[in-house]
N, C-alpha and C positions, 0 to 999 in steps of 0.2 A: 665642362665638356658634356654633349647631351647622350647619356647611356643607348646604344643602338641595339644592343641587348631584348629580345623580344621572347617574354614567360612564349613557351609554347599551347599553340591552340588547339587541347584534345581533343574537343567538339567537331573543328573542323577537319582534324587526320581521322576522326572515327568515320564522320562521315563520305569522308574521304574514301577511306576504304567500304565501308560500305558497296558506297556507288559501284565502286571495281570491282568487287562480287557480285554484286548484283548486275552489272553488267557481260561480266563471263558465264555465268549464269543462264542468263539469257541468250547468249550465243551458241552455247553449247547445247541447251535444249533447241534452240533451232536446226543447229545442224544436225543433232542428234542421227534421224532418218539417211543420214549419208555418211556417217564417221568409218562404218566399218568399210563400204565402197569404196571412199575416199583414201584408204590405208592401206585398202589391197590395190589399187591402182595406184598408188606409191609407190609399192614394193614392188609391182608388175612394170613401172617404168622407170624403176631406179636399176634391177637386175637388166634392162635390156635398153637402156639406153646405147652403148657402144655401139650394139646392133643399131637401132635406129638411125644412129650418127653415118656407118658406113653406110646404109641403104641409100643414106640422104647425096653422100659422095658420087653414090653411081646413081641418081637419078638428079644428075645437073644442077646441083645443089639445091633443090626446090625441094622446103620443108613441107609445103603442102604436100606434095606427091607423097613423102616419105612417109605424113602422117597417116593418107591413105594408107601403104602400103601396109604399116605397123598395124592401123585399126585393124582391117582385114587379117593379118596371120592373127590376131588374139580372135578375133570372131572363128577362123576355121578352127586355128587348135589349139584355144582354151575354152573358149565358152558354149562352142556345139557339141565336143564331144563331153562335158559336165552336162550341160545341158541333157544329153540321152542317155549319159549312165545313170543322173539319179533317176531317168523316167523310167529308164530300164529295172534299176532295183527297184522303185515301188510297185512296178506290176509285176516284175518274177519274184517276190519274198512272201507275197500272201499265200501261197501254197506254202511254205517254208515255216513261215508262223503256226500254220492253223497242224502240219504236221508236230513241229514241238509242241503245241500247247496242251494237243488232245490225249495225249496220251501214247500215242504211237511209239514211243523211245522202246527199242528194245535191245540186249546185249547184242553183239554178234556172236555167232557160232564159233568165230577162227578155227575152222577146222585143218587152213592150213599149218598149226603148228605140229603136226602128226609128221609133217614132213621134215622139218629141221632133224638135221641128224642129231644120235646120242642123246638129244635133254628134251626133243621135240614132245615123247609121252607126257615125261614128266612136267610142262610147260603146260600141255592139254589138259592132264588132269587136273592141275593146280590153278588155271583160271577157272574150268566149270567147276570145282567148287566153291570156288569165290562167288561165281552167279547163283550157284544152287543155295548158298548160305546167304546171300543178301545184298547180290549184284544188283536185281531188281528195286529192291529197298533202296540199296544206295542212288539210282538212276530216278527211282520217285523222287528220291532228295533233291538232285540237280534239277529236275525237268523243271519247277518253276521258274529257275533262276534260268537255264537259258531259255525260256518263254521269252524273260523279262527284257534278258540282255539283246535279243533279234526284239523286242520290241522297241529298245531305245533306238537303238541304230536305224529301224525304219521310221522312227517317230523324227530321225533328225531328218532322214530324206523327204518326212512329210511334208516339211516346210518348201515343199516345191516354189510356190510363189515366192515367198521371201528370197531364196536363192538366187532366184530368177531377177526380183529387183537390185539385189546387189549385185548381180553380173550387168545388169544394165547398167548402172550407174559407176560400176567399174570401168568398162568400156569409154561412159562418156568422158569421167575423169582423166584417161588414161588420153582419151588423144589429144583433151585441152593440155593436159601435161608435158605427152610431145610437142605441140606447136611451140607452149612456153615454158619448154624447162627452164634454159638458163633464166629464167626471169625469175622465175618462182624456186629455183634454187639461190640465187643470190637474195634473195628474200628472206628465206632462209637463215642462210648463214648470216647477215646484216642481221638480223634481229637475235640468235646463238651470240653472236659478238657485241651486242648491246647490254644481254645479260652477265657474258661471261667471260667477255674481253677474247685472248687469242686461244684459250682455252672451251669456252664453249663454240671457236670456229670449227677447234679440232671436233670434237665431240660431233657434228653436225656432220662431218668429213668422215671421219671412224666408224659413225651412226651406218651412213651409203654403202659402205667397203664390206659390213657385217651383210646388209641385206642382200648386196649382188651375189657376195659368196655365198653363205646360205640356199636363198633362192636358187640357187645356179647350179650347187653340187648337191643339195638335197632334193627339193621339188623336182626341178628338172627333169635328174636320173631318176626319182622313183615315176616320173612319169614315162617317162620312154620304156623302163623296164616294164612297167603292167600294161602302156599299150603293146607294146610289141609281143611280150607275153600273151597278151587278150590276140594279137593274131593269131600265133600258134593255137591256141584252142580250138578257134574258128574254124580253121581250118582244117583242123586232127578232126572237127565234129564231135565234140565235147559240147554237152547241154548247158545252156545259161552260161555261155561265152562271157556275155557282158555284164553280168553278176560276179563272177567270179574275176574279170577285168578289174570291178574296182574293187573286189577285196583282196586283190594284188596290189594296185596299188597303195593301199592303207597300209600294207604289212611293208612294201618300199618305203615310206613315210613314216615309219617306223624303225625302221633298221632292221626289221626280219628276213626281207629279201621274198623274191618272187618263188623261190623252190619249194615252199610251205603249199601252197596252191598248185604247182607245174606238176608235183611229184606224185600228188595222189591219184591225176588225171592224168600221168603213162600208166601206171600201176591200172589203173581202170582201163585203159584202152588194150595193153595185153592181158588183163583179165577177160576183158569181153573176145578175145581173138583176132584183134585186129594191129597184129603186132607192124604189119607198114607202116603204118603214119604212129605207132608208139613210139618207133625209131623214129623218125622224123619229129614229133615230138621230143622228144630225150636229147637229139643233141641241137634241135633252138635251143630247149630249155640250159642245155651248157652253156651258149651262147651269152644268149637276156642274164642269167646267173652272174658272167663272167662281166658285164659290160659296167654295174657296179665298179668293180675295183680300177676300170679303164675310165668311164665317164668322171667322176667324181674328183679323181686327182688332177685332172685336165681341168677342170671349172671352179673347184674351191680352193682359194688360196689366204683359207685361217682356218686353224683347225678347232673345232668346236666341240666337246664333251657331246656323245651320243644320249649321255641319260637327259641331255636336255632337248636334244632333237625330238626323242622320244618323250619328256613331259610335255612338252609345246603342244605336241599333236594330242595327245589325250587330253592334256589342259584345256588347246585349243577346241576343241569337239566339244567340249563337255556348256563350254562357256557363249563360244560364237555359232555353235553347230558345223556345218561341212565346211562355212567357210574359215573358221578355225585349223582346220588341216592344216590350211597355208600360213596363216597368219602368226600361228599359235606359234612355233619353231621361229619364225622370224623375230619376233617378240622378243624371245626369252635369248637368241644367240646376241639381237643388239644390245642387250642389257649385259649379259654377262662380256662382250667385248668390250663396250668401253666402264663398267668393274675391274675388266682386268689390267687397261689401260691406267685409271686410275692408282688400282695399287701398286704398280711398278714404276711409278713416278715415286716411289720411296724405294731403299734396299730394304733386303732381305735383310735376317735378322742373322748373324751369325755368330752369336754369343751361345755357347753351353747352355741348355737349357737348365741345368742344373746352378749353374753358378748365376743365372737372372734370378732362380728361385728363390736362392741363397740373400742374394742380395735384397729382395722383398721380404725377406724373412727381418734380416738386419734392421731393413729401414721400419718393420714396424713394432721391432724392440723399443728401437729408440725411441717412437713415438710414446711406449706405454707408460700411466706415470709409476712414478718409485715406489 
């Protein structure tokens, strides 16, 4: 009988592989100039797809109309108003800069602590001698360092253009997406299930459910929060509205919340005597504060550990620049969803921890020799 048996050919699986390197390789460095575009119009048409679907129901089922319509809300309100805060903060932070860098930092006087009752002296006199002993000194210390730190931050808004081509090529992504999601999502999952059978379908499916929530109860809320915030400013006539708009929203994006920003600018508007619109200011700012705990539990529904919300966004910044903000959090919630997913596909453990020890102890007596 003739042996069918065939030695294996590792010349041709090396080269084999090879070639498949080398040709991902090369796709990847193609698309390079469009991966992060391409990611955040992902995640900008995976979060808002349902929307789409219904606009599509009330506009006679015609996907085309719908596409329009979806292009258009992302062109007014995502990418014109990005668009004018970063041109915003790069022309109102050069005064900002050239005031830290030069020297200018000096203590304040808080002369209001005279007024606290009982301990107000005592509070006055023990900060001016902290300044008189080496407030100053200490304030030379920092001033490099927030030179540096307002110079990253502007140096990532410098990237104007680049910004600017990734919102384009977001936008364009996004409405080829709409026209053909289902296509390119069963694409998708068809190829998850070629590698991973009905396991990597789920994963593809688990993957979508992380990003809308996220997107939805994070992004979202910290965006309404600092716009609507950034109106109250405007309004009250608070300087560098739209500076301080988006460092509301960063601090939303963050999980600091908008009162870090809203509270120093009543305090200033009744410091200066203009206590009407303080009040009016004070309770938006109750409002915008409060709209957190109402928006979020209404749009997220998995709930995600904030220390990673929060490393997303500085991750994200550090690695992709502004457009990190978004990306950055998205990232890191689909990763740690389906981790989690994964290890609850086994039980917990619920043996004494003591007596597993025990038992590890046992088994490596036994192994030792006599």
């Amino acid at each position: 009988m003739k042996n069918l048996h065939r030695t294996p050919d590792f010349p041709q699986m090396l080269f084999t592989l090879l070639f498949i390197l080398l040709m991902i390789v090369a796709c990847v460095w193609i698309v390079q100039p469009f991966i992060l575009g391409f990611a955040w119009a992902s995640m900008v048409v995976i979060a808002t797809w349902p929307l789409m679907l219904r606009v599509q129901r009330l506009l006679w089922n015609r996907r085309s109309l719908a596409v329009a319509v979806m292009t258009l809300l992302l062109l007014l309100l995502f990418i014109i108003p990005i668009a004018l805060l970063v041109n915003s903060l790069i022309d109102n932070s050069a005064p900002v800069i050239a005031w830290a860098t030069q020297g200018h930092i000096e203590m304040p006087s808080l002369l209001w602590l005279n007024d606290i009752p009982a301990i107000g002296d005592k509070l006055f006199s023990s900060y001016h001698k902290l300044v008189a002993g080496g407030g100053s000194a200490i304030m030379a210390k920092l001033q490099p360092y927030v030179g540096r730190t307002t110079g990253f931050f502007v140096a990532q808004a410098g990237h104007f253009g680049r910004l600017m081509i990734h919102l384009g090529v977001m936008l364009l992504f996004s409405a080829l997406l709409y026209w053909r999601g289902e296509q390119a999502a069963q694409g998708i999952r068809h190829f998850a299930f070629r590698m991973a059978g009905h396991r990597g379908d789920a994963t593809v499916l688990l993957a979508g459910q992380a990003i809308r929530a996220v997107a939805l109860g994070v992004v979202v809320t910290a965006l309404v929060q600092g716009v609507l915030g950034g109106i109250g400013l405007a309004l009250s006539g608070i300087p560098y509205a739209t500076l301080l708009t988006v460092l509301m929203i960063l601090c939303c994006l963050v999980q600091i919340g908008p009162l870090i920003v809203l509270v120093p600018a009543i305090v200033w508007l009744y410091w200066s005597g203009d206590t009407t619109w303080g009040t009016v200011l004070l309770i938006w700012s109750c409002v915008v504060a409060t709209l957190d705990n109402v928006l979020r539990p209404m749009l997220i529904r998995m709930g995600v550990p904030m220390i990673l919300i929060l490393s997303g966004v500085i991750g994200g910044l550090v690695a992709f620049g502004l457009i990190g903000l978004f990306i950055g959090p998205l990232v890191l919630a689909v990763s740690y969803r389906l981790v989690s997913v994964w290890m609850h596909e086994a039980p917990t453990p619920a043996d004494d921890p003591a007596t597993v020890v025990d038992i590890l102890s046992d088994r490596d007596e036994e192994h030792l020799p006599s």
